[in-house]
C-alpha positions, 0 to 999 in steps of 0.5 A: 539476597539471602539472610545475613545470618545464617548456618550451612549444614553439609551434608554427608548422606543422613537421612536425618540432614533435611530434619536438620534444616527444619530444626534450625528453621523452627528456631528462626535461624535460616540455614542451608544444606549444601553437600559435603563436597562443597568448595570451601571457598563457596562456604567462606562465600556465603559467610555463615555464623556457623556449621553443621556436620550431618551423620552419614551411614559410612565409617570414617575408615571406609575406602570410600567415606565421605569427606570434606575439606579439613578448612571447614574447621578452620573457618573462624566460626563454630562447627558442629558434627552429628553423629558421623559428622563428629566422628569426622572431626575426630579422624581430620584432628587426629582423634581416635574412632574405633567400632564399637562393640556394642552397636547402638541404635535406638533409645540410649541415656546420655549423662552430661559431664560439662553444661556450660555450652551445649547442655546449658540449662538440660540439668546440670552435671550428672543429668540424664538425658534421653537421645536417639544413637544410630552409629557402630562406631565411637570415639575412643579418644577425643583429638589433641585439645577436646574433652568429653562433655557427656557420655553413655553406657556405650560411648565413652565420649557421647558429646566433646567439645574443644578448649577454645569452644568453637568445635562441638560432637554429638554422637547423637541425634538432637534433630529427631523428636526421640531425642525429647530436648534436642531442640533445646541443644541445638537453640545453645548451639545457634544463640550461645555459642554462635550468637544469632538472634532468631531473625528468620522470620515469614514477615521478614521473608515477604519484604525480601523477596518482594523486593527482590522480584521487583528488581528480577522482573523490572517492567516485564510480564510473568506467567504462573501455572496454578493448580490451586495446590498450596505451593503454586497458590502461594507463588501467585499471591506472592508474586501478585503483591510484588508485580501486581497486574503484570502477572498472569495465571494459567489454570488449566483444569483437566477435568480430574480434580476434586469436586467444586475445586476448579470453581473454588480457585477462579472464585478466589482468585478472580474476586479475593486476589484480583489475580488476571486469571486465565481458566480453561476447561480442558476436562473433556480433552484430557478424558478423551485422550485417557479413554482405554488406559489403564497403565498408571505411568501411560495415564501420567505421561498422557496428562503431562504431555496434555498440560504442556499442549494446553499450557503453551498454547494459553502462554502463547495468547498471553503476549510478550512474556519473559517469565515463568513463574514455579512454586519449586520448594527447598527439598527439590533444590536440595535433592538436585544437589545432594551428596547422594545424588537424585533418588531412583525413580520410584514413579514420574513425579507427582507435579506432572507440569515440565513445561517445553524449553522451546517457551524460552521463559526465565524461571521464577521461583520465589519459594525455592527457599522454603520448606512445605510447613513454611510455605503454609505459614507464609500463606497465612502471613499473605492472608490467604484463607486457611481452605488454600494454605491447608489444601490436602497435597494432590498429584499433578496428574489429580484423580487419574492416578486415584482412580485405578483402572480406566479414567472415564466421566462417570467414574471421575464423578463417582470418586469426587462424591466419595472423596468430599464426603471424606474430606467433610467428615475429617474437618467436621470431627477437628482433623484438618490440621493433624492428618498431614493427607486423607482421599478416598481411592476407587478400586477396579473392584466390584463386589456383591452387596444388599440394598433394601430388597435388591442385590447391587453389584457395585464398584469398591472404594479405599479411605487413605489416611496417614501422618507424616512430616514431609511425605518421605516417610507415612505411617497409616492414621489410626482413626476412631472407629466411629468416625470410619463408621460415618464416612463409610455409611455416607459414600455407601448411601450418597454415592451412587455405584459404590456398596463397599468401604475398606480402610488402607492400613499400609505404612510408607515404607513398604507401600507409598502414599498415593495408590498409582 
């Protein structure tokens, strides 16, 4: 059961479209993204009160330009086109789009013309606005019916609308923060001119989904396999306030998570939540099989492949269980069905955990709906204590892949030390919410140092911190001096087999978050 009022955005390859969604979902307005290709008879389906047409990086006169089908503008409710979105209306209308000769990408200043839908309240006519252009092309000439609404130095037509006020154009970007009131044109967009109210609310999302996982579960069993990460600690808790004892967790801990994390998450479950929780400490059997290897993707392949065995021989103990409970979140949804298909494959996915389809379980995923900045602010309407809503993001495979080289017991102990002292130097200095992830890394380095009287011979750690909005991109947090100072004195003196501290300064791209 989804929202009734709703915006479906269509997706012509942006790498701006999730940004989009995010927008709309700030505003309190449910939206989704579908891809450009889309039947217009499943987005008449789903009855939105309006749509959205991201950019794309082609021209509309490209061979082989996306496209969509020229209904979506007769659909009765009002249409929105960024950037190529609107370049798009202009070709299916019989507008004119030409390159332009001067391309822009970057800061631009665009004076509005009309204020009286998109610019309401931005200034009035003549006002300048500062926006973010990506594009080569303009329109020359608006189609039969719409006027310019603003324009730049470059684009004679930076924003158009049509006659009847149901068919909007921004060259620009409005969803980006370089475009400072961006968000304020969209919000015109959404209660101006598609009169929505800002319904999309946490509260409201919990009495929805509760209900609709009583009636998909009805009197069966379900199973959920909890890392004690964010997304997966609020799926149970969800799931337990709709299903209560008829939901069972499996915890495996594969003896590869950061220090006092395993007794954390039994504590808080078990006596806070209530939760049947079923722990297995399976340390010792994954460090077993990770002896000798050094491979990153052996050591990932070798964990998940353990945690399958692990999982379905706890599942099978459980009883009759029709269920499987994930904690698979909207940007997953949306890449399986992108307009540009799945990314490469960079590394096997961080939530190491695909579990055997031979369990023959239906899936469950409540938050399939959400974004990872919803899903926080979900667990916070469940009451969940803010150590688990704002857990760092830690991979399936946990200090394997952090640990670069061999994975033995004492090297898993040494990187736990070094990694709590960075945590609690991070939420002592007020950070915890405003870095989006820091870890510490241990290096298959040694190098020579100086203790007292006596030369060490120890082993290299890295501190990795960086902001980011959705991991997609991350750039390297610039940290005071006095504060690397302090961590990097503590996991020198505390922890026993490390003498030096670096600091990673790499941005991503060209270098990903995670070291492995």
């Amino acid at each position: 059961m989804k929202p009734q009022d709703m915006i479906v955005i269509l997706d012509f390859g942006s790498q701006y479209t999730q940004l989009i969604a995010r927008r709309v979902r700030e505003l309190k307005v449910y939206c989704e993204i579908h891809p450009c290709t889309v039947p217009l008879d499943q987005v008449r389906a789903l009855a939105p009160r309006g749509v959205i047409l991201s950019g794309g990086p082609a021209s509309v006169y490209d061979e082989d330009a996306p496209t969509t089908d020229p209904g979506i503008l007769d659909l009765n409710v009002p249409v929105l086109g960024l950037c190529y979105g609107m370049q798009l209306i202009t070709h299916i209308l019989n507008g004119q789009v030409a390159s332009a000769a001067h391309r822009e990408y970057g800061p631009a200043e665009v004076t509005i013309d009309d204020d009286s839908d998109l610019f309401h309240g931005l200034g009035g006519a003549g006002a300048q606005l500062k926006a973010w252009m990506s594009h080569g092309d303009r329109i020359e000439t608006p189609p039969p019916g719409f006027t310019a609404i603003a324009h730049s130095a470059n684009s004679p037509v930076a924003a158009m609308h049509d006659v009847l006020g149901r068919r909007f154009g921004l060259q620009f970007h409005p969803e980006v923060a370089h475009t400072p009131r961006g968000k304020d044109i969209l919000a015109n967009f959404l209660f101006r001119i598609c009169r929505l109210e800002p319904t999309w609310t946490m509260a409201g999302f919990v009495e929805r989904t509760v209900a609709e996982l009583r009636e998909k579960t009805g009197s069966d069993r379900v199973i959920c396999g909890l890392s004690g990460g964010v997304d997966s600690s609020v799926t149970a808790v969800l799931l337990h306030r709709a299903i209560g004892d008829r939901l069972t967790c499996i915890f495996v801990d594969n003896g590869l998570l950061r220090q006092g994390e395993a007794e954390y998450v039994v504590r808080v479950f078990r006596e806070r939540f209530k939760i049947n929780l079923v722990h297995v400490d399976a340390g010792p059997v994954f460090l077993e099989k990770l002896a000798g290897i050094e491979d990153p993707e052996r050591k990932r392949k070798i964990i998940g492949h353990e945690f399958i065995k692990v999982f379905e021989a706890e599942a099978l103990k459980v009883g009759q269980v029709r269920f499987l409970a994930q904690g698979t979140l909207y940007p997953d949804v949306i890449e399986s069905v992108s307009f540009k298909g799945p990314s490469a494959t960079i590394k096997t996915h961080h939530n190491v955990g695909g579990l055997p389809e031979n369990m023959n379980l239906e899936l469950v995923e409540p938050l399939r709906e959400l974004f990872k900045d919803e899903v926080r602010e979900l667990g916070a309407e469940l009451d969940m204590p803010d150590e688990l809503v704002w857990r760092q993001p830690f991979p399936g495979p946990g200090l394997a892949v952090r640990i670069l080289g061999e994975v033995t017991p004492e090297r898993v102990a040494v990187l736990q030390q070094a990694d709590a002292i960075v945590r609690e130097e991070i939420r002592a200095a007020g950070l915890m919410r405003q870095v989006w992830q820091y870890f510490a890394v241990l290096l298959p380095v040694r190098t020579v140092g100086v203790m007292g009287d006596h030369r060490t011979y120890e082993s290299v750690a890295a501190i990795r911190v960086v902001d980011s909005l959705d991991a997609m991109t991350a750039d390297w947090t610039r940290l005071p001096y006095d504060l690397l100072a302090v961590m990097s004195n503590r996991i020198i003196n505390e922890v026993q087999g490390i003498n030096r501290v670096v600091f990673d300064i790499s941005s991503k791209p060209p270098s990903t978050i995670e070291w492995e």
